[in-house]
N, C-alpha and C positions, 0 to 999 in steps of 0.2 A: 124870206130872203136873207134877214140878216142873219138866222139859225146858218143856213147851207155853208156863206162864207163862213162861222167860227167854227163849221164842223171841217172844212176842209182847210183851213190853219189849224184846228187838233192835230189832222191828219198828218199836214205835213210837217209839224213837229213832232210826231213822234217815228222811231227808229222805224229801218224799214226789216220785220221781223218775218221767216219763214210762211208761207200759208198753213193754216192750221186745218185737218183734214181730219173725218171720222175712221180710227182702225176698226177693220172689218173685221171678220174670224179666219180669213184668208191671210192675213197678215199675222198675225198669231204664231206664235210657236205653237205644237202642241204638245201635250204631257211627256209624249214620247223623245220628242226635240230636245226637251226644258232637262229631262232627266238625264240623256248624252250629255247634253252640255254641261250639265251639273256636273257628271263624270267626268269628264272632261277637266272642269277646273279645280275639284278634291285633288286630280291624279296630278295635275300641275304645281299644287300647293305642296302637297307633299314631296314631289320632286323637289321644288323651292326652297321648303326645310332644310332635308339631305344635303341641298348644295350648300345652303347660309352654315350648317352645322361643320359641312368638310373645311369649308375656307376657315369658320374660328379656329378648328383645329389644327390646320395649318398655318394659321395666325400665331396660335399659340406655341408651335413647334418654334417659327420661326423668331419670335420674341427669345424663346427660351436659349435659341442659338446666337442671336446677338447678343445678350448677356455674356454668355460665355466664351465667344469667342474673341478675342484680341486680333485677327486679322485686318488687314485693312482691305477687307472687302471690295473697295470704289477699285481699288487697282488688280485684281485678283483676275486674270487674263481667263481664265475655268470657268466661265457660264456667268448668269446676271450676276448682280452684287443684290445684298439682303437689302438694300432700299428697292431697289423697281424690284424685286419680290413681293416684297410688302404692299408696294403700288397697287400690284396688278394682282393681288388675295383683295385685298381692300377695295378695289374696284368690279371685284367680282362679287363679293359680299352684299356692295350694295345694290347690285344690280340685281341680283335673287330678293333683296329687301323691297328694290321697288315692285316687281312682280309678285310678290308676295302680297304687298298693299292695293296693286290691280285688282289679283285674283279676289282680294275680301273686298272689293268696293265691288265685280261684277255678282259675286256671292250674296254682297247686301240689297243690287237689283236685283237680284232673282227673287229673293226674298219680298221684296214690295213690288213685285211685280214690274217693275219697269226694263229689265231684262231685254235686251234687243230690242229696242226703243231709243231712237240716235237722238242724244243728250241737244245736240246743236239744233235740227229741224224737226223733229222728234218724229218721224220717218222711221217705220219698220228697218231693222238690221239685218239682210239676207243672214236665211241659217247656213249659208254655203261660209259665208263672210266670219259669221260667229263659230263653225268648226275650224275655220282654220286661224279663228284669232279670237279665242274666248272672252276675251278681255274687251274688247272692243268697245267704245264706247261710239262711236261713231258709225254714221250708213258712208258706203264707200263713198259715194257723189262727195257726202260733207269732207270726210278723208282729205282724197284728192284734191279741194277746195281749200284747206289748212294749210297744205303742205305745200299748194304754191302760193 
């Protein structure tokens, strides 16, 4: 009797955490799945590069143009001025930086196998879910659940 009560004060001190379930082979990606997706997020990274690589270099065009030029920009009635230039390259840069770091943390699940495996309940990640959002770290339910 006195076991039952300390087992159910363990109980209800500890958090109350997802149910833990056996993945089946039905829940599985399969090779074929695993290798699109891979595809998928190589072609993504790459894209990612390209972009981080266009923005330095318009980073660096754009440096090289405020050095040189003497205008006073802020007032210049002709399009932004080289600060929200710079803003919105530098905002764009790091935005390709973080999907950059996605795509190699979903790259490093693929690789240990944890790959469409939702991080939070650890619930299969629909392949529907993972084509159109490679990155995913999350099963939609949990998503949804975050986000409000």
């Amino acid at each position: 009797m006195h076991e039952a009560r300390m087992d159910e004060r363990a109980a209800a001190d500890e958090p109350v955490t997802a149910e833990l379930r056996l993945v089946t082979d039905d829940d599985v990606l399969t090779a074929e799945e695993r290798d699109e997706l891979a595809a998928l997020l190589h072609e993504r990274r790459r894209g990612d590069l390209a972009e981080a690589q266009r923005m330095a270099e318009s980073l660096g065009v754009l440096l090289a143009s405020r050095s040189e030029s003497t205008a006073d920009d802020e007032h210049d009635p002709e399009g932004p001025t080289l600060s929200s230039e710079w803003s919105r390259l530098q905002a764009q840069r790091s935005d390709a930086a973080r999907d950059i770091a996605a795509v190699d943390a979903a790259l490093e699940r693929m690789r240990t196998g944890t790959y469409g495996i939702c991080v939070r309940c650890g619930e299969p990640i629909g392949v529907d879910r993972l084509r159109a959002r490679p990155t995913a770290e999350l099963c939609i339910r949990c998503a949804v659940a975050v986000e409000s």
